[in-house]
Biopython code that builds the backbone (N, CA, C, O; Angstrom):
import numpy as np
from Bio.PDB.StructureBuilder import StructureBuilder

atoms = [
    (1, "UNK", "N", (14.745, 16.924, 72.109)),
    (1, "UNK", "CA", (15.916, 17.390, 71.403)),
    (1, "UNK", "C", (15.486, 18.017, 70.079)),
    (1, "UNK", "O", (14.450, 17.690, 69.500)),
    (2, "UNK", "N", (16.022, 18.592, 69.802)),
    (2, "UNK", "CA", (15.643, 19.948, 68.374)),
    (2, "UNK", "C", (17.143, 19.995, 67.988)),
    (2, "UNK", "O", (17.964, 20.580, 68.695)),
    (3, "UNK", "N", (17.527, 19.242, 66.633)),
    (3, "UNK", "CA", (18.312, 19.585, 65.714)),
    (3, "UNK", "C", (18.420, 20.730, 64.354)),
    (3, "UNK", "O", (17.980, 20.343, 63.271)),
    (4, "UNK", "N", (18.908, 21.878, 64.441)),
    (4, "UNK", "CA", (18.421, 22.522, 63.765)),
    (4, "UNK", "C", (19.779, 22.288, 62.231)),
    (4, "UNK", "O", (20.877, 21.732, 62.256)),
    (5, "UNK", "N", (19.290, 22.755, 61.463)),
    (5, "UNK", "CA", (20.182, 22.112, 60.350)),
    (5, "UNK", "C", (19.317, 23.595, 59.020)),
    (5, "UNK", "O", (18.193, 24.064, 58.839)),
    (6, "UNK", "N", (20.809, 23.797, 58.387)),
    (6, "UNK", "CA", (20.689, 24.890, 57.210)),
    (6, "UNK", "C", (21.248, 25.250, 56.453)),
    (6, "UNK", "O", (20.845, 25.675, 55.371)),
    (7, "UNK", "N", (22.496, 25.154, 56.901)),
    (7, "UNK", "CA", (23.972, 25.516, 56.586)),
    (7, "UNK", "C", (23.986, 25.451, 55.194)),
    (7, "UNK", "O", (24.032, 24.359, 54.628)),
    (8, "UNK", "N", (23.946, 26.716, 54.459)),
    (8, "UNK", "CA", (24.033, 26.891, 52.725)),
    (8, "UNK", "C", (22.794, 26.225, 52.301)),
    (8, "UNK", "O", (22.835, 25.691, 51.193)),
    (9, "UNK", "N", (22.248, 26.189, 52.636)),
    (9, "UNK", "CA", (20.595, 25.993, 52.471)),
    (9, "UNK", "C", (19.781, 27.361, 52.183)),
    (9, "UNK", "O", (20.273, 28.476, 52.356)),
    (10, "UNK", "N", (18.610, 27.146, 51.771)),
    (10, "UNK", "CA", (17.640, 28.418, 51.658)),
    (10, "UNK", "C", (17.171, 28.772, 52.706)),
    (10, "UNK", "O", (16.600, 29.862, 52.736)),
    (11, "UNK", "N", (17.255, 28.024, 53.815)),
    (11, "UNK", "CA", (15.947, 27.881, 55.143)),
    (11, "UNK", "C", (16.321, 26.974, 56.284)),
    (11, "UNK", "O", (16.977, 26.032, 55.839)),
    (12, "UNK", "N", (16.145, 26.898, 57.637)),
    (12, "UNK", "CA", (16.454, 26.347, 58.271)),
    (12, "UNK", "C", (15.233, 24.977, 58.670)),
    (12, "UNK", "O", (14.040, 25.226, 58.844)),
    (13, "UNK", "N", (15.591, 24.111, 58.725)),
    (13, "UNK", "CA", (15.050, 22.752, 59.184)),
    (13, "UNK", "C", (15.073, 22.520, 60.350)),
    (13, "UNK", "O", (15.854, 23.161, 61.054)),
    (14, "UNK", "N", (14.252, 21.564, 60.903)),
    (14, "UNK", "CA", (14.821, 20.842, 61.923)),
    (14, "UNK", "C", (14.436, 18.975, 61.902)),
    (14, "UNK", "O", (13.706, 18.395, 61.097)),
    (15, "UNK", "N", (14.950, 18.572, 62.679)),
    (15, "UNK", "CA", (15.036, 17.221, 63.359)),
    (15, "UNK", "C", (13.871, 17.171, 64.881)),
    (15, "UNK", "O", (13.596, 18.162, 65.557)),
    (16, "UNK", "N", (13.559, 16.325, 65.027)),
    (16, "UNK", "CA", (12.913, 17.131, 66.482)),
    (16, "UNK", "C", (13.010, 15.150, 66.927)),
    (16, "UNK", "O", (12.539, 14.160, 66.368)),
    (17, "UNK", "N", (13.834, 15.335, 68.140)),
    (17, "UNK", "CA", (13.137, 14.183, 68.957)),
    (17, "UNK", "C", (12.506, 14.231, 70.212)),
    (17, "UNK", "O", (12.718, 15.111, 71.046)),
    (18, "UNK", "N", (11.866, 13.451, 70.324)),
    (18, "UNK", "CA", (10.412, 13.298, 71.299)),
    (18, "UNK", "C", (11.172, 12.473, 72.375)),
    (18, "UNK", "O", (11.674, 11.379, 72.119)),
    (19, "UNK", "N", (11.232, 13.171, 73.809)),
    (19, "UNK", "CA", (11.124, 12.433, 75.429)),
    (19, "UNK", "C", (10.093, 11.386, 75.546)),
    (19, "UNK", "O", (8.899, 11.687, 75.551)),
    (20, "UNK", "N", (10.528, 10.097, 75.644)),
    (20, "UNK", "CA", (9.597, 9.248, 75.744)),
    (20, "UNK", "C", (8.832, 9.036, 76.589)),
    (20, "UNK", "O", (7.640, 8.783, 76.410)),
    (21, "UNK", "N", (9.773, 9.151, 78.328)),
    (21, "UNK", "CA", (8.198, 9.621, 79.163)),
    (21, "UNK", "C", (7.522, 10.544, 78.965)),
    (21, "UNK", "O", (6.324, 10.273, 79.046)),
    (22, "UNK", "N", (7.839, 11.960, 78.640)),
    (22, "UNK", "CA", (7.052, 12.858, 78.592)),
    (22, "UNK", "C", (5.971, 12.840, 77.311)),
    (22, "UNK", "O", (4.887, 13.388, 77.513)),
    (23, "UNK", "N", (6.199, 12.286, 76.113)),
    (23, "UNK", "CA", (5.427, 12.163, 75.204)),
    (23, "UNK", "C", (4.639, 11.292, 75.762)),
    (23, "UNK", "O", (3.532, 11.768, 76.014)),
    (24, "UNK", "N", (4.809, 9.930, 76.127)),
    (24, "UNK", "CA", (4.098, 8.632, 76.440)),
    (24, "UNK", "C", (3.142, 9.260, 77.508)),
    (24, "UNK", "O", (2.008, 8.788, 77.426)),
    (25, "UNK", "N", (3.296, 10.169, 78.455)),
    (25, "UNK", "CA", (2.270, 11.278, 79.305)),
    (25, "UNK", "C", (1.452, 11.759, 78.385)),
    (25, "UNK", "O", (0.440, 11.087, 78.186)),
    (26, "UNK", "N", (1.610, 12.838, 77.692)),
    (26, "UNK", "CA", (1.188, 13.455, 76.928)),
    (26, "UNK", "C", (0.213, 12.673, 75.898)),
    (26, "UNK", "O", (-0.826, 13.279, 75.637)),
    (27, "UNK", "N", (0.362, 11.661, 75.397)),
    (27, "UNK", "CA", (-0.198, 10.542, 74.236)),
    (27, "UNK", "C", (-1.372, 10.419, 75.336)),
    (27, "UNK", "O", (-2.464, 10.941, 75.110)),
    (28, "UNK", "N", (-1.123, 9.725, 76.522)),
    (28, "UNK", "CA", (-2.283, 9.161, 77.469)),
    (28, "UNK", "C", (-3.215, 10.108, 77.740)),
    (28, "UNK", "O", (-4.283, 9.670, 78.167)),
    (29, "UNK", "N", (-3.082, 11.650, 77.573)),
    (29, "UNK", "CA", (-4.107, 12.720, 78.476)),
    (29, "UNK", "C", (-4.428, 13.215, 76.880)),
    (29, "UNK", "O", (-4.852, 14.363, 76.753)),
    (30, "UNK", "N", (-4.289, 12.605, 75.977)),
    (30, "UNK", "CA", (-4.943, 13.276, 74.516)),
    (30, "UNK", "C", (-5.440, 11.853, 73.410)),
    (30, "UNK", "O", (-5.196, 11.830, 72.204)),
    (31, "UNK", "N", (-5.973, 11.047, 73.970)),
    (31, "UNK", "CA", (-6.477, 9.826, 73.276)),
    (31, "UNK", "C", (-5.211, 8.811, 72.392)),
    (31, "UNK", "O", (-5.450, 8.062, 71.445)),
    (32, "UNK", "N", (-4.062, 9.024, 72.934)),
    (32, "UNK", "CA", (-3.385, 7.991, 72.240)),
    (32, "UNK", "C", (-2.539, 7.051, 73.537)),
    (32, "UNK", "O", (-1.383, 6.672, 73.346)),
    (33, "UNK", "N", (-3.093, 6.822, 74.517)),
    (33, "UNK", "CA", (-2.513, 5.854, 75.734)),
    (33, "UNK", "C", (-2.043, 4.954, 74.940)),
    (33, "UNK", "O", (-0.834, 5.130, 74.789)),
    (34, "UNK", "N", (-2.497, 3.939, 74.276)),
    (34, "UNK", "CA", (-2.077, 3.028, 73.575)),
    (34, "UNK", "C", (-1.340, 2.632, 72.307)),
    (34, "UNK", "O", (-1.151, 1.502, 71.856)),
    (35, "UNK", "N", (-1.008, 3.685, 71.884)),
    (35, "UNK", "CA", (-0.213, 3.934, 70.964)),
    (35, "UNK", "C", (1.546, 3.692, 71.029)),
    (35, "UNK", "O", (2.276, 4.219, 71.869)),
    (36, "UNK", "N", (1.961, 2.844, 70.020)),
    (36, "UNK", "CA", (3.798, 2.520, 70.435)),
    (36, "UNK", "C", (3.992, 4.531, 70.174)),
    (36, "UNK", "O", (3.408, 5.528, 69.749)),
    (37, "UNK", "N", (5.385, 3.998, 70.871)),
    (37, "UNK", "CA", (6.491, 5.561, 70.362)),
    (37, "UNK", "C", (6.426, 5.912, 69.009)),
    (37, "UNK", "O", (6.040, 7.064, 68.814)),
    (38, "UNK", "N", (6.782, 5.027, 67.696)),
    (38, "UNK", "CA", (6.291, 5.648, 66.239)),
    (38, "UNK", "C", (4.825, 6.111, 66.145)),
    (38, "UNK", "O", (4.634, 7.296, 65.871)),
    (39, "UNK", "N", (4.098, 5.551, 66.282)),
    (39, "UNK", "CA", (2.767, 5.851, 66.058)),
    (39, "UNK", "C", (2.718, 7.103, 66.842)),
    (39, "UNK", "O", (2.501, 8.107, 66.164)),
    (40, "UNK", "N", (2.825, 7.226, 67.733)),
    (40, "UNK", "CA", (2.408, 8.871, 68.319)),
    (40, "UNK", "C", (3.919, 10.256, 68.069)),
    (40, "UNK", "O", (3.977, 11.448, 68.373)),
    (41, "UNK", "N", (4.665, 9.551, 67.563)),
    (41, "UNK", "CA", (5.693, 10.366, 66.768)),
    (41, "UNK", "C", (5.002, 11.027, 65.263)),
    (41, "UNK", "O", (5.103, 12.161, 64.794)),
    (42, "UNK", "N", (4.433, 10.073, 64.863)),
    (42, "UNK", "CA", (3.679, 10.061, 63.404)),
    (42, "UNK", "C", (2.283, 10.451, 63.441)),
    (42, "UNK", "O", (1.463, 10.263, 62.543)),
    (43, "UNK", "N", (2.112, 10.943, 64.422)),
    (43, "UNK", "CA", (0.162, 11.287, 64.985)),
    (43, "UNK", "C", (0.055, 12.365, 64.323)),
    (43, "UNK", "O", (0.997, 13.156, 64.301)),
    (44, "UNK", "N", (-0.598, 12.504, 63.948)),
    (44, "UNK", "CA", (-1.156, 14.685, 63.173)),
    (44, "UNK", "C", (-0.965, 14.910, 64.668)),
    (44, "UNK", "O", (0.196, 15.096, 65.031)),
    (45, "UNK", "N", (-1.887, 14.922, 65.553)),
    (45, "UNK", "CA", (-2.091, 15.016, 67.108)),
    (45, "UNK", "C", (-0.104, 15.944, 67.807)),
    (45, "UNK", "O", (0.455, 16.898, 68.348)),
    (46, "UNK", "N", (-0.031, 15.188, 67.441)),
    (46, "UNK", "CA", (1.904, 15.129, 67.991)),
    (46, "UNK", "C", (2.197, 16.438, 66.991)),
    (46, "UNK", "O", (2.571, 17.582, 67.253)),
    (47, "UNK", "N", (1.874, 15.795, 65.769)),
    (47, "UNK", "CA", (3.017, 17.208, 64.955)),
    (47, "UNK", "C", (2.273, 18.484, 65.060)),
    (47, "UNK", "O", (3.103, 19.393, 65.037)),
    (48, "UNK", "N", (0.718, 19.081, 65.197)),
    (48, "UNK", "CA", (0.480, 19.878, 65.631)),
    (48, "UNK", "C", (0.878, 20.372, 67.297)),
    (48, "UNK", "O", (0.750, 21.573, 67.535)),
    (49, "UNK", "N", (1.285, 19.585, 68.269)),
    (49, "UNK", "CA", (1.630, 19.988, 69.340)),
    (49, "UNK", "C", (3.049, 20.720, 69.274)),
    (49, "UNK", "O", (3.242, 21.776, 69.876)),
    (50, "UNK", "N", (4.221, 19.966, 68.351)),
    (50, "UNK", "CA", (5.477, 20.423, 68.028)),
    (50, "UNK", "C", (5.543, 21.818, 67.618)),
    (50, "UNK", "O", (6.220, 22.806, 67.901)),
    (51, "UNK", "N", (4.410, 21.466, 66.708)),
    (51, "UNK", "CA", (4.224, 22.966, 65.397)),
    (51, "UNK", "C", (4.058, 24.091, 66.251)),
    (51, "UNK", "O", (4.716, 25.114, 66.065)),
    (52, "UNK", "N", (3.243, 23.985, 67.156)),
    (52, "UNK", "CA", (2.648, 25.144, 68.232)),
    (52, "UNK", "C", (4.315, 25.595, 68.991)),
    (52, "UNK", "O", (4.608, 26.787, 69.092)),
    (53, "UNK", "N", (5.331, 24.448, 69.495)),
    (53, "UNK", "CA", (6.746, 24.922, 70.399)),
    (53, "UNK", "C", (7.457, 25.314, 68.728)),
    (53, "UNK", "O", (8.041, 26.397, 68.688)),
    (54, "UNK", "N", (7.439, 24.850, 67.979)),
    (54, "UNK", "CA", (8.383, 25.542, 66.963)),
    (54, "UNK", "C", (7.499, 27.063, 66.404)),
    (54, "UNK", "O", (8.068, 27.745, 65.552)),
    (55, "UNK", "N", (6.354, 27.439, 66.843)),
    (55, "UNK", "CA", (6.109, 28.528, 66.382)),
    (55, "UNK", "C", (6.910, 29.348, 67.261)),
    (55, "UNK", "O", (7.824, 30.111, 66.950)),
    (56, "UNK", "N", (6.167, 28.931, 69.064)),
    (56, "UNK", "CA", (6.962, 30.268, 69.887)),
    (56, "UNK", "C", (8.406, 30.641, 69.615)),
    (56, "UNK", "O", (8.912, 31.762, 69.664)),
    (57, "UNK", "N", (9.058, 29.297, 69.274)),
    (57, "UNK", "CA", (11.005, 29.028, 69.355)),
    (57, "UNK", "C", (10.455, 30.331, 68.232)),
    (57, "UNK", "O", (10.612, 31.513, 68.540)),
    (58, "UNK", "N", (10.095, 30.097, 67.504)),
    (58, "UNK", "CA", (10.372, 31.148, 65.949)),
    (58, "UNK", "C", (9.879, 32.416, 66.392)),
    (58, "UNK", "O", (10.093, 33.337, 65.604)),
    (59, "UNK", "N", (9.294, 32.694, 67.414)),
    (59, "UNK", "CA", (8.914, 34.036, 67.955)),
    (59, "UNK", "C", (10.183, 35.001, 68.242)),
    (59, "UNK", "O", (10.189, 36.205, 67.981)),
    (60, "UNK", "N", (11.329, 34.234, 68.858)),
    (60, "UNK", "CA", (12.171, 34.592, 69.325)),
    (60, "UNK", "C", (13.982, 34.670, 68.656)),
    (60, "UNK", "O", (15.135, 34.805, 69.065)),
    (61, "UNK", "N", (13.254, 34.491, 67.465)),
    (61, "UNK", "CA", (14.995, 34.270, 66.657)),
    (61, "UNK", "C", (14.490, 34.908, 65.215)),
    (61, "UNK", "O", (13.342, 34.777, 64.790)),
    (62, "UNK", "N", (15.471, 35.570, 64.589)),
    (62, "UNK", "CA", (15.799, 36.543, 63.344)),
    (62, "UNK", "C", (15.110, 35.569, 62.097)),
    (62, "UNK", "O", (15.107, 34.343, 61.979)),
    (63, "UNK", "N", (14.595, 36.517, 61.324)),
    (63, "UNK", "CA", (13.881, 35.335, 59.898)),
    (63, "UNK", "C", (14.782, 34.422, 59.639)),
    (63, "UNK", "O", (14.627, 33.256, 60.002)),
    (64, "UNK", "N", (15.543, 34.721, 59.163)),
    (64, "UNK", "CA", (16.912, 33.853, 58.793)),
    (64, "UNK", "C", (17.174, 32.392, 59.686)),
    (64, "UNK", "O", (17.411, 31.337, 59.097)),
    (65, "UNK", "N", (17.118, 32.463, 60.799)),
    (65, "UNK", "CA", (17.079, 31.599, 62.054)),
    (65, "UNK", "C", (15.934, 30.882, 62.038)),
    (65, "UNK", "O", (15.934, 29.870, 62.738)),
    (66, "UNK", "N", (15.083, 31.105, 61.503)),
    (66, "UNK", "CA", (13.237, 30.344, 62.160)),
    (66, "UNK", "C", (13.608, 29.159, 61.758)),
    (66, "UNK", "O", (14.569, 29.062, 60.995)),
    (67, "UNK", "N", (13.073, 28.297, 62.096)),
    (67, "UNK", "CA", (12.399, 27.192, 61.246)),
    (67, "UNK", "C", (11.522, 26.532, 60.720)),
    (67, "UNK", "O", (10.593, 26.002, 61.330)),
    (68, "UNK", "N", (11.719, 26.485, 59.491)),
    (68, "UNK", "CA", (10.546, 26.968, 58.376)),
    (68, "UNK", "C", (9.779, 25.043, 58.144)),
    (68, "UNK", "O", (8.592, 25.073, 57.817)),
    (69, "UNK", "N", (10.213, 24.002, 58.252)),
    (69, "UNK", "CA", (9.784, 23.047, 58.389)),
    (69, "UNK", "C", (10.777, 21.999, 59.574)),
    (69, "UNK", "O", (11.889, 22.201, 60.062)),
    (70, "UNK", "N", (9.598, 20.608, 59.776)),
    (70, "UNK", "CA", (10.440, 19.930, 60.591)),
    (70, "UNK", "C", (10.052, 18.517, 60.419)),
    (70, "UNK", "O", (9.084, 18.147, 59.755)),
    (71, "UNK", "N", (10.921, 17.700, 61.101)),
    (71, "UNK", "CA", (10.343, 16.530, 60.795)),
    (71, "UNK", "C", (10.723, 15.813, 62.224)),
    (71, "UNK", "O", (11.709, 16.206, 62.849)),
    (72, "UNK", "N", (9.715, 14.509, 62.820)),
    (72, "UNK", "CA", (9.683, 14.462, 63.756)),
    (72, "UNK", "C", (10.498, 13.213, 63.990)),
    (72, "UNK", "O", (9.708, 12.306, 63.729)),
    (73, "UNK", "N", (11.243, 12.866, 64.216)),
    (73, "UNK", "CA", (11.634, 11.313, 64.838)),
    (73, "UNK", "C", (11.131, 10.376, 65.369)),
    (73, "UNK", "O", (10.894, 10.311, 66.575)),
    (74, "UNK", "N", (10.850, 9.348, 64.383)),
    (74, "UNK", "CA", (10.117, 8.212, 65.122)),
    (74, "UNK", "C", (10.543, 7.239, 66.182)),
    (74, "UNK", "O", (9.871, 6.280, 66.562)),
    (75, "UNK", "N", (11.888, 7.630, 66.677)),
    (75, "UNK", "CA", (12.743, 6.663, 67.679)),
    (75, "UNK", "C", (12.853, 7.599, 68.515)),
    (75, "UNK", "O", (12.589, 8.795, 68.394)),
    (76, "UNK", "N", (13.388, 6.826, 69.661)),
    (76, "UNK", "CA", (13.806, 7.561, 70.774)),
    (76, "UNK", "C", (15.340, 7.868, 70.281)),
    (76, "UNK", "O", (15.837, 6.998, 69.566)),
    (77, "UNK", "N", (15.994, 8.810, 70.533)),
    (77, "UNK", "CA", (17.473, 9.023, 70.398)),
    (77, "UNK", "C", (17.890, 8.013, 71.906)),
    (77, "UNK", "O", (17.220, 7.802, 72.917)),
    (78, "UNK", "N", (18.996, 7.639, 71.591)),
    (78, "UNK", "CA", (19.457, 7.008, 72.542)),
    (78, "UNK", "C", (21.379, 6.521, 72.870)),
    (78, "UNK", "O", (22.102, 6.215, 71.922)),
    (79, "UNK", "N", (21.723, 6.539, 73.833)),
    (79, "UNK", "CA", (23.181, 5.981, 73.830)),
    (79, "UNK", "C", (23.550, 4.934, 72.846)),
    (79, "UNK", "O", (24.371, 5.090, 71.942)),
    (80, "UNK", "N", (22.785, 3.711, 73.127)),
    (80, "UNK", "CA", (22.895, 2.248, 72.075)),
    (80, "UNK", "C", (22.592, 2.684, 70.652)),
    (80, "UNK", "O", (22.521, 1.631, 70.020)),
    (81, "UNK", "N", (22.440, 3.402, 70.071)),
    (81, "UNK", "CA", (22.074, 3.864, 68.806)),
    (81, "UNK", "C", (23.023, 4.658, 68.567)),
    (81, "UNK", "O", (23.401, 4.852, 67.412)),
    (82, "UNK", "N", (23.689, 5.380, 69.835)),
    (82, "UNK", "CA", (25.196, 6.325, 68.783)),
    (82, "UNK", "C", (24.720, 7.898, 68.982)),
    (82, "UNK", "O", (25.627, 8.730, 69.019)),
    (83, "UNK", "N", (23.717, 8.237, 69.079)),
    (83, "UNK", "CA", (23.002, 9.270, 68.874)),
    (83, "UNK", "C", (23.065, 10.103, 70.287)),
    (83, "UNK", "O", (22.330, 11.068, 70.499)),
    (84, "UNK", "N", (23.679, 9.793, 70.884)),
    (84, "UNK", "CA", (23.821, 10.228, 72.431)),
    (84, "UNK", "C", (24.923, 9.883, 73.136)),
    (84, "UNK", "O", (25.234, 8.701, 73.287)),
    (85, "UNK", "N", (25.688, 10.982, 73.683)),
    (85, "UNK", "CA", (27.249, 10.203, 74.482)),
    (85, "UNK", "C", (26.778, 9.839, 75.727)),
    (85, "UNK", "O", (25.764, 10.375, 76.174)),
    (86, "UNK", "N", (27.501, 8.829, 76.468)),
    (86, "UNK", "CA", (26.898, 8.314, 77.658)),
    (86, "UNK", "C", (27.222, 9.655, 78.695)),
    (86, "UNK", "O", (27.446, 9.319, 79.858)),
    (87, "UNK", "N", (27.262, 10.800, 78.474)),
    (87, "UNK", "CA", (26.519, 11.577, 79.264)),
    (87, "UNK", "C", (25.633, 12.294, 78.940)),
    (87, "UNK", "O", (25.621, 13.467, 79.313)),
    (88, "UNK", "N", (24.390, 11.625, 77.942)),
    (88, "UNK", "CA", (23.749, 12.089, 77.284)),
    (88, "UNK", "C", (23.570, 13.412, 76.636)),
    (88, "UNK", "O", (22.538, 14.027, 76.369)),
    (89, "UNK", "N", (24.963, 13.737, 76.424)),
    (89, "UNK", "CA", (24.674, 15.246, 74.914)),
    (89, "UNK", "C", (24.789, 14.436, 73.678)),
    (89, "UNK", "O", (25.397, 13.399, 73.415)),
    (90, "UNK", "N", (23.912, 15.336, 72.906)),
    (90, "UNK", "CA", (23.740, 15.100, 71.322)),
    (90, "UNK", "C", (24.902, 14.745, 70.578)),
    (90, "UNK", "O", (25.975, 15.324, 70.748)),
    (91, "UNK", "N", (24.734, 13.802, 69.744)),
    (91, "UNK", "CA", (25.877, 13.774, 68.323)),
    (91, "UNK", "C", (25.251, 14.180, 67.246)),
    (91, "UNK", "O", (24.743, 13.504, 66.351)),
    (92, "UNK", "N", (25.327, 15.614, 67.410)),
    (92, "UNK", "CA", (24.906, 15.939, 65.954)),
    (92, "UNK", "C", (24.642, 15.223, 64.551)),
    (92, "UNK", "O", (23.711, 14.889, 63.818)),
    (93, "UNK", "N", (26.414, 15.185, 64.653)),
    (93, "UNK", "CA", (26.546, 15.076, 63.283)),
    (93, "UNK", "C", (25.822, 13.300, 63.104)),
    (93, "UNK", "O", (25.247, 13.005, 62.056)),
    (94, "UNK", "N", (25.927, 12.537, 63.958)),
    (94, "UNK", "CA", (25.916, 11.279, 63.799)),
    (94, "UNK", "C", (23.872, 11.119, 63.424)),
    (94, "UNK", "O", (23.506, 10.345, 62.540)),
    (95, "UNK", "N", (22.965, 11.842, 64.127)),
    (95, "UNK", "CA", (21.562, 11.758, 63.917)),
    (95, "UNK", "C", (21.394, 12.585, 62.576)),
    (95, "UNK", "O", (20.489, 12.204, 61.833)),
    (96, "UNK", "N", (22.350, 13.948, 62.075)),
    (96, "UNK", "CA", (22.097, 14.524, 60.937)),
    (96, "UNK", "C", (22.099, 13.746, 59.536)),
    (96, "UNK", "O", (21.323, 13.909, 58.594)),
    (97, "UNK", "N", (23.719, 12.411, 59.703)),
    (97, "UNK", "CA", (23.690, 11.492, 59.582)),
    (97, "UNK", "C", (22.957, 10.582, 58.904)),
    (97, "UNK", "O", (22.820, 10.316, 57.710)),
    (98, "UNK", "N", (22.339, 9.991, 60.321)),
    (98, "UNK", "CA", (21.246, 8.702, 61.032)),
    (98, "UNK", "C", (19.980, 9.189, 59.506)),
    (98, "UNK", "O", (19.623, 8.475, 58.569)),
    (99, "UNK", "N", (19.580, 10.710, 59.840)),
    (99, "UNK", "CA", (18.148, 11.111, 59.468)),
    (99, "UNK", "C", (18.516, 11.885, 58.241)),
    (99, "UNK", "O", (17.773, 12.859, 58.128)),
    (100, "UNK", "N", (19.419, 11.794, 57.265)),
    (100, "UNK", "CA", (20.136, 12.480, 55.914)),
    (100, "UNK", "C", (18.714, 12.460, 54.970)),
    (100, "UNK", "O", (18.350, 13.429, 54.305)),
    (101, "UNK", "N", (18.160, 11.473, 55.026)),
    (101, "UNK", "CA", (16.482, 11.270, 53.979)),
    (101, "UNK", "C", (15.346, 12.272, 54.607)),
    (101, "UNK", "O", (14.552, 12.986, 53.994)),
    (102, "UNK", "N", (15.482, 12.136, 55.744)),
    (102, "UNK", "CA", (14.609, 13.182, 56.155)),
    (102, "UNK", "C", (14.571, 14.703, 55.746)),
    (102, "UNK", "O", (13.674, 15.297, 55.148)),
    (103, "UNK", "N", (15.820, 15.204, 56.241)),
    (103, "UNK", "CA", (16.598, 16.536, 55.780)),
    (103, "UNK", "C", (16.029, 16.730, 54.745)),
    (103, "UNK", "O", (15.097, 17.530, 54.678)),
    (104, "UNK", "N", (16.486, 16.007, 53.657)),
    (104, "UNK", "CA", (16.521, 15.770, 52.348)),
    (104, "UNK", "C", (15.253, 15.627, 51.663)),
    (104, "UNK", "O", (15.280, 15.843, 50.451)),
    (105, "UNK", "N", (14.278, 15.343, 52.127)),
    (105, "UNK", "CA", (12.808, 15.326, 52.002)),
    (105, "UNK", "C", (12.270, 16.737, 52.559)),
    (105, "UNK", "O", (11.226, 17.261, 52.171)),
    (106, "UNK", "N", (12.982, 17.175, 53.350)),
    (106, "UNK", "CA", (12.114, 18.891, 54.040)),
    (106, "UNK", "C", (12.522, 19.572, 52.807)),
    (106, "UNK", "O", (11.666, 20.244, 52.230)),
    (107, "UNK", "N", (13.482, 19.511, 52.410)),
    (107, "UNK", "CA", (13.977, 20.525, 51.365)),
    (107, "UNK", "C", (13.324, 20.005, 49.809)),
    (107, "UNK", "O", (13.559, 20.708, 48.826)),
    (108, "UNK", "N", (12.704, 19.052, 49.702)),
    (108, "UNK", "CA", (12.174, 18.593, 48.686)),
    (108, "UNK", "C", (10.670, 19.102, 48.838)),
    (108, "UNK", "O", (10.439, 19.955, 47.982)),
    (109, "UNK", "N", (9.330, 18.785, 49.849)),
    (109, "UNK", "CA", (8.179, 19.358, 50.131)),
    (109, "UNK", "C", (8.156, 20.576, 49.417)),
    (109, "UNK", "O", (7.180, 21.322, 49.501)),
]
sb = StructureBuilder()
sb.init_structure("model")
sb.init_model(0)
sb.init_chain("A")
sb.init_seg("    ")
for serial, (resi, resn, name, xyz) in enumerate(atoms, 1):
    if name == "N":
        sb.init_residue(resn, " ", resi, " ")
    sb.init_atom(name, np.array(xyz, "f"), 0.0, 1.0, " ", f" {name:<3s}", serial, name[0])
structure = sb.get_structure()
């Protein structure tokens, strides 16, 4: 999931959460098998892999649109957390929310 967030801002942000099987794959075929979900959320390893899909995404959308930093989520988004309707689409506003320090720290860096 990729939250993008800007609105009267200088620059667009994002949120980014990580598929836990597919990361927990991914962790195992690049030296972090053993690693919990934060720890490989928080890996250099991980945020250079992101950095590489938020470059192409930025290949394809107007300057204005890119996104110029991100920050990664150390949880899984999930229904029991609010962050997901039980037909699993996003609650925006509720993870923009959830992750307000984060935001708030991209625009501070």
């Amino acid at each position: 999931e990729l939250v993008a967030y800007g609105e009267g801002k200088p620059y667009c942000v994002a949120l980014v959460g990580l598929d836990s099987e597919s990361i927990t794959e991914w962790a195992g075929r690049n030296g972090l098998g053993d690693a919990s979900f934060e720890e490989i959320a928080r890996h250099e390893k991980t945020r250079e892999l992101i950095s590489g899909y938020i470059d192409e995404l930025n290949l394809q959308l107007n300057r204005w649109e890119q996104v110029k930093k991100f920050s990664i989520i150390d949880r899984e988004l999930s229904v029991e957390a609010g962050d997901l309707t039980p037909s699993m689409k996003l609650r925006r506003k509720v993870v923009v929310d959830s992750f307000a320090t984060d935001l708030t720290r991209l625009y501070e860096e």
